[in-house]
C-alpha positions as CSV (number, residue, x, y, z in Angstrom):
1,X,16.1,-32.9,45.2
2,X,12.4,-33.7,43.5
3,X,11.8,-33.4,40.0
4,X,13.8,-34.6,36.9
5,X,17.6,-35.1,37.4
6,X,20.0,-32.6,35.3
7,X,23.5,-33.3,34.5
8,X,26.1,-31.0,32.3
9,X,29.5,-32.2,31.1
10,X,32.1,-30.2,31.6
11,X,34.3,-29.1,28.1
12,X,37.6,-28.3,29.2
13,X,38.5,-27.1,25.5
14,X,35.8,-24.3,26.6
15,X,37.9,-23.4,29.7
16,X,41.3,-22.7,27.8
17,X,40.0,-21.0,24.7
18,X,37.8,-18.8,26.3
19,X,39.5,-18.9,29.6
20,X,36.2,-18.9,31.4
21,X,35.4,-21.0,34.7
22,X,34.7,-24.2,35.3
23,X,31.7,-23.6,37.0
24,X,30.5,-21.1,33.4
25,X,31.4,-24.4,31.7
26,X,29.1,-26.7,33.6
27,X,26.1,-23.8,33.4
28,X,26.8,-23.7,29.5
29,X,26.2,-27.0,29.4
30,X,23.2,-27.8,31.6
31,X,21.5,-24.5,29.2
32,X,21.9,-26.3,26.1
33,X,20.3,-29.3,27.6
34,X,17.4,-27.6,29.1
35,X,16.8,-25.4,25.8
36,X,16.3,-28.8,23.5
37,X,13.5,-28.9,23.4
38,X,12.4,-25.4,22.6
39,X,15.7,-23.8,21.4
40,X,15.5,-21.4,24.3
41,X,16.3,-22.4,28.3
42,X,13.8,-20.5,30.2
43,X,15.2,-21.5,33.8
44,X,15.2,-18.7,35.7
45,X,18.5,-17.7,37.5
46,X,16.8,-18.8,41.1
47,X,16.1,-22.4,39.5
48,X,19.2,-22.8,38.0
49,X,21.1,-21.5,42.0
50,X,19.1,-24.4,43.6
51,X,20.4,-26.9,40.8
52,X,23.5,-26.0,41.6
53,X,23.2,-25.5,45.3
54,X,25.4,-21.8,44.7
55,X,23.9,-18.4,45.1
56,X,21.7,-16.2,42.4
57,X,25.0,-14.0,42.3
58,X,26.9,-16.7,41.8
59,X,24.9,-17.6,38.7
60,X,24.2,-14.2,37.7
61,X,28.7,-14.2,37.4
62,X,28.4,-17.1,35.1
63,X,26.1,-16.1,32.9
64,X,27.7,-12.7,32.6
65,X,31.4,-14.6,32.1
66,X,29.5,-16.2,28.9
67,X,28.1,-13.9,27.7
68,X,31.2,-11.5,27.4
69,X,32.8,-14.5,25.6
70,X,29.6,-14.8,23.2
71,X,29.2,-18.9,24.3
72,X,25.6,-17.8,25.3
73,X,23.1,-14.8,24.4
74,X,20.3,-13.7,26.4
75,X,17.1,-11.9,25.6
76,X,15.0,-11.0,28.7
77,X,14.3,-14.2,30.6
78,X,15.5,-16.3,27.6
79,X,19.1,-17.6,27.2
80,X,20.6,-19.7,24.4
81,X,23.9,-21.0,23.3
82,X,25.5,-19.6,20.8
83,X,26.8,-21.4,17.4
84,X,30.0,-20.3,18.6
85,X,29.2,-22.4,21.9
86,X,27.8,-25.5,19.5
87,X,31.1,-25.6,17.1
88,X,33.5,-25.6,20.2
89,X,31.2,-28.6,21.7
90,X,30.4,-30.2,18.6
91,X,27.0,-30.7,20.2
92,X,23.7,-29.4,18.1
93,X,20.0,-29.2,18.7
């Protein structure tokens, strides 16, 4: 794979509170790393599929699970963790 190298830690404690999969847990992640920089991750779901080597759907599932859960919010093309999703982690911008 070209371009820069991604990695996500998975937080379990995000799995059995919110009972949400592991897969959800890894996206959450890899979302707050990519929107560091600008407070937003603008990755669109196609990008984040290939990262992940798993289908649009697949990701499209994920972000959905999160949502429902309010770990992430999304407006249009934008998504964010929530504070929610921060507090759990004990990761900030």
């Amino acid at each position: 794979m070209t371009g820069p190298l991604l990695y996500g830690r998975v937080y379990f404690v995000l799995r059995h509170r919110f009972d949400v999969s592991l897969s959800a847990c890894l996206l959450s992640d890899v979302i707050f790393t990519l929107s560091r920089r600008t407070g937003s991750c603008y990755a669109s779901k196609a990008y984040l599929a290939r990262i992940f080597r798993v289908s649009v759907r697949s990701i499209h599932r994920d972000l959905t699970e999160l949502e429902a859960v309010g770990l992430i919010v999304r407006e249009g093309a934008l998504i964010q963790t929530t504070p929610l999703w921060r507090e759990v982690t004990g990761r900030c911008r």
